[in-house]
C-alpha positions in Angstrom: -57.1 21.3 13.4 -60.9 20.7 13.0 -63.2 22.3 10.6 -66.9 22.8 11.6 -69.5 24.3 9.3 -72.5 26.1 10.1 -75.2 26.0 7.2 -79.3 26.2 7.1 -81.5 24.8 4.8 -82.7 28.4 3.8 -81.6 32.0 4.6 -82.6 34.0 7.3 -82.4 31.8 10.2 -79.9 33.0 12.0 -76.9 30.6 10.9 -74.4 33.9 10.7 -75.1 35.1 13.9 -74.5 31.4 15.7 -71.0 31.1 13.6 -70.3 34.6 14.9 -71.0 33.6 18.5 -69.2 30.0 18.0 -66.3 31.5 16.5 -66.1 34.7 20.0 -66.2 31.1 22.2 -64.1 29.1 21.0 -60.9 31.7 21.3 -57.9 30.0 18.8 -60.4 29.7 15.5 -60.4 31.5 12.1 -63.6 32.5 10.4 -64.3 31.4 7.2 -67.3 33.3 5.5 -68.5 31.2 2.5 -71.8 32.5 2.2 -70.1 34.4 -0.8 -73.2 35.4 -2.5 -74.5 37.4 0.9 -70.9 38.0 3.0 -71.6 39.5 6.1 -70.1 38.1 8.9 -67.3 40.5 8.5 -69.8 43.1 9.5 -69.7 41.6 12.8 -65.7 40.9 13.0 -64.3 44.3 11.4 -61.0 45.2 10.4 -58.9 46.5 7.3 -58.0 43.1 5.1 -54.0 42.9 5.3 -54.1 40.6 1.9 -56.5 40.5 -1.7 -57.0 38.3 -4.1 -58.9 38.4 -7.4 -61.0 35.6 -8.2 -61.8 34.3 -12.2 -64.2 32.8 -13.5 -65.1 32.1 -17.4 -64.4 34.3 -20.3 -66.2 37.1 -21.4 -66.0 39.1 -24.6 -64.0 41.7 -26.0 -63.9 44.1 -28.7 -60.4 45.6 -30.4 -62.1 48.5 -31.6 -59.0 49.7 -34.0 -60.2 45.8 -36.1 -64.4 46.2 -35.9 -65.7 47.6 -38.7 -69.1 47.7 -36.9 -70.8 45.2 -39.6 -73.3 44.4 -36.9 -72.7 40.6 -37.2 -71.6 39.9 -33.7 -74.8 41.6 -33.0 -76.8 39.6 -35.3 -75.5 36.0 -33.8 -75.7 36.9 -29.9 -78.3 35.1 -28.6 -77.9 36.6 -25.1 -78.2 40.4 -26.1 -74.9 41.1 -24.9 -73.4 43.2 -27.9 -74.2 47.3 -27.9 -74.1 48.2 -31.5 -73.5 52.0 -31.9 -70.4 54.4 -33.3 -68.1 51.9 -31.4 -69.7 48.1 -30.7 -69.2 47.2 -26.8 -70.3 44.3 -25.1 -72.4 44.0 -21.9 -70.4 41.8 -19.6 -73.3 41.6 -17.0 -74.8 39.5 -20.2 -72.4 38.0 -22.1 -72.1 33.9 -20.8 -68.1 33.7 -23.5 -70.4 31.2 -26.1 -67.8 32.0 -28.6 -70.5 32.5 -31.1 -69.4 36.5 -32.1 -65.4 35.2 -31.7 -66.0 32.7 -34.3 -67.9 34.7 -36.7 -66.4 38.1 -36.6 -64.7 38.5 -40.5 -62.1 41.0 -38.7 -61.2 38.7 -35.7 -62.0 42.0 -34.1 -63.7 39.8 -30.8 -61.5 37.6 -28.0 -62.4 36.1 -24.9 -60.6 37.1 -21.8 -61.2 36.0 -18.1 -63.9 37.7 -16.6 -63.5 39.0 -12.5 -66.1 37.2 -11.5 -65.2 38.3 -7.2 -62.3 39.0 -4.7 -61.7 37.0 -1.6 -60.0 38.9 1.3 -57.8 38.1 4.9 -58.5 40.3 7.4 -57.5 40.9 11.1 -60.3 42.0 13.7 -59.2 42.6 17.4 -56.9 39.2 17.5 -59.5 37.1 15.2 -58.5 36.0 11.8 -61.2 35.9 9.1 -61.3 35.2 5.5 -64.3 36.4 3.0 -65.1 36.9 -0.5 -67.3 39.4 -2.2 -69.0 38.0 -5.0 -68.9 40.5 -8.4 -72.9 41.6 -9.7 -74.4 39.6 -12.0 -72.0 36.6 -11.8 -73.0 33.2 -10.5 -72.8 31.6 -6.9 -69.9 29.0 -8.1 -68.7 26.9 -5.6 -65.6 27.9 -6.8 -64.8 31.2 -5.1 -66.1 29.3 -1.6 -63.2 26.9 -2.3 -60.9 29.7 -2.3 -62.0 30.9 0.6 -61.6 27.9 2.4 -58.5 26.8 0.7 -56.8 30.3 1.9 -58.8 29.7 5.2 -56.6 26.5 5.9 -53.5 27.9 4.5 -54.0 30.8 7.6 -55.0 28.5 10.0 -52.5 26.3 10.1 -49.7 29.1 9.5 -51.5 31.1 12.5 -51.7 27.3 14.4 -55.2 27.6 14.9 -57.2 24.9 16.5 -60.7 25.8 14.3 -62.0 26.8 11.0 -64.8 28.2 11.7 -67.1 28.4 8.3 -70.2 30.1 8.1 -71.7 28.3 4.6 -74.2 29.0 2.4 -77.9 28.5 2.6 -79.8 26.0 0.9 -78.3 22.7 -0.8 -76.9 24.2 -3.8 -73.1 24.2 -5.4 -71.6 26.9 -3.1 -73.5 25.1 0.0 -72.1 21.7 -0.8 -68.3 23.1 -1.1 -69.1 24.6 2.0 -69.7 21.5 3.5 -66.9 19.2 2.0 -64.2 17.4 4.0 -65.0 19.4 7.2 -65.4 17.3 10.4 -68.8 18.8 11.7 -71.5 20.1 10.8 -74.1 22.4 12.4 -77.4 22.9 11.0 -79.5 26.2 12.1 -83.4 26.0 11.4 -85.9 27.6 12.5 -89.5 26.7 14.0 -91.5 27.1 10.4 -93.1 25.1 7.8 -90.3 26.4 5.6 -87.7 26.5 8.0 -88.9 22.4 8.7 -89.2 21.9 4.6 -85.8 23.0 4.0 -84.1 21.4 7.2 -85.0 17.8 5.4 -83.6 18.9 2.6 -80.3 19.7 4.0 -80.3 16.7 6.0 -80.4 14.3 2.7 -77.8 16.3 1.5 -76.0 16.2 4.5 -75.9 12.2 4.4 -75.5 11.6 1.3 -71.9 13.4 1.8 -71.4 11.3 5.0 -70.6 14.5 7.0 -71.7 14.3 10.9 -73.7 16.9 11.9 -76.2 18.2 14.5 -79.1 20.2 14.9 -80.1 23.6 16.5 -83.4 25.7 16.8 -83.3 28.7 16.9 -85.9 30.7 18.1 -87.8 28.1 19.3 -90.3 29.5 21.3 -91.9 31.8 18.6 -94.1 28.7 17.3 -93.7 26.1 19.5 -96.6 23.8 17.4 -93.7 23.5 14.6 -91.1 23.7 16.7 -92.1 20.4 18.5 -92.4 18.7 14.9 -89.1 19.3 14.4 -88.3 17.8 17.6 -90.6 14.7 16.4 -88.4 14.7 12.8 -85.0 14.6 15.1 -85.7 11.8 17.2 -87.6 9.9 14.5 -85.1 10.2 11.9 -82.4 9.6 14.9 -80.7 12.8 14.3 -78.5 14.7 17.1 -80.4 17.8 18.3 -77.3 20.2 19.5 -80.1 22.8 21.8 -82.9 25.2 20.9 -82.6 28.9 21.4 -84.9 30.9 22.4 -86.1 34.2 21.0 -84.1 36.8 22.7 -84.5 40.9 21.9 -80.6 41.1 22.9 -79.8 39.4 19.6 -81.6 42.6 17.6 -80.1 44.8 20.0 -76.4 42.9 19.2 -77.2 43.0 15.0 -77.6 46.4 15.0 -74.7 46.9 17.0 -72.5 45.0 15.2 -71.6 42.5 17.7 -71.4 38.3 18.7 -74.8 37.9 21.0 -72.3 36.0 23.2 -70.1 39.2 24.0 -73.8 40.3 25.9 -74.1 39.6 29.6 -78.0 38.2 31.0 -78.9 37.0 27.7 -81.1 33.7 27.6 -79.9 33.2 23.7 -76.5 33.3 24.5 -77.0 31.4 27.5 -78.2 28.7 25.0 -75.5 29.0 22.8 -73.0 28.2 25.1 -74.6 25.1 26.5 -74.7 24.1 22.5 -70.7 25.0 21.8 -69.9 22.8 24.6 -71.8 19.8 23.3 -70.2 20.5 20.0 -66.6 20.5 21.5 -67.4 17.5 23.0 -68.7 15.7 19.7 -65.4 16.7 17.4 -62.7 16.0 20.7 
């Protein structure tokens, strides 16, 4: 079983819609969506999720109110705002980071910490194709965490289900949940774009990318919308000795397929998915 990820140096540049497409052509693969922060690839694959699991992370506050003698204290000692003083004290979870500084000093040990549900990762079925998501909870942080959940359920189904691919669509940019993303898998595809940002970020994915030795190649999408930028990403490629997978062109069928709901690749006489199936072949080739 092989795993391949599909990340970007920043959002937006159409990394979900190429893992949607990869995951339509190559037939016996599961999705893994560990963009947990922004899931929507399940959008494009839906179905009812036959299993759910709760995700925790940290501790957050609690007050017993039959022990609070609402002294005001806790209040007092929160740096973070999170208490609401009033006929019964609360506290605002969405603000409270669990410092243990209104646990320690409450006279009526009227305060615990309790593990906060910080998300929920789901397995779902969608016309044959397996796919595993999480929905991050507001407010909480973008841990790497719950994308390790994902993936480590994502395996567990795989290889239960005898699936050839993990297909995961990561998380943009180089941060924590990007990296665990990344980790241990056998490939990697990285989706820019033809813009100063979309060039700025791609280096900085690409350090990343070697400093945890993963293989990876390259794709543009939309390459024909600036093709002055375009070509300097070509220029980086080959100067930097980097595998360029294929460039995609701008193609109106892809708006037509988002809005829809649908893989561009399930869409006859399109030139973008055209050029993503010339770029899954040269990716089957590289992990064989």
């Amino acid at each position: 079983m092989k795993q391949i990820a599909v990340v970007s140096g920043k959002g937006g540049t159409g990394k979900t819609t190429f893992t949607a497409s990869l995951g339509v052509l190559l037939e016996n693969s599961l999705l893994a969506d560990c963009d947990v922060d922004a899931s929507n690839l399940y959008i494009l694959f839906p179905g009812d999720p036959v299993e759910e699991h709760e995700y925790y992370r940290g501790k957050k506050a609690v007050i017993d109110q039959e022990k609070c003698d609402r002294c005001g204290i806790c209040e007092r000692v929160c740096r973070f705002d999170a208490i609401i003083p009033g006929e019964k004290y609360g506290v605002d979870q969405y603000a409270c980071e669990g410092c243990n500084a209104c646990v320690v000093s409450c006279p009526r040990n009227a305060i615990t910490l309790v593990q906060s549900l910080a998300g929920r990762y789901f397995f779902a079925w969608s016309g044959g194709k397996p796919i595993v998501y999480a929905r991050l909870s507001p407010g909480e942080e973008n841990s790497g965490g719950l994308v390790a959940e994902v993936r480590k359920l994502a395996l567990e189904k795989a290889k239960e289900l005898k699936r050839d691919y993990v297909i995961i669509d990561g998380a943009p940019g180089i941060g924590c949940s990007a990296t665990s993303s990344i980790v241990g898998v056998n490939y990697v595809v990285v989706v820019t774009e033809p813009t100063m940002s979309g060039l700025h970020d791609l280096k900085r994915i690409v350090e990343t990318l070697k400093c945890l030795k993963r293989e990876f190649g390259i794709v543009i999408n939309k390459y024909d919308i600036n093709s002055v930028v375009s070509r300097e990403i070509e220029d980086y490629c080959l100067s930097e000795g980097l595998d360029l997978l294929g460039k995609i062109p701008f193609d109106e069928t892809v708006v037509r397929a988002s809005v829809e709901c649908k893989p561009v690749v399930t869409y006859e006489n399109s030139p973008a998915a055209e050029s993503i199936k010339k770029i899954v072949e040269k990716i089957i080739e590289k992990i064989s």
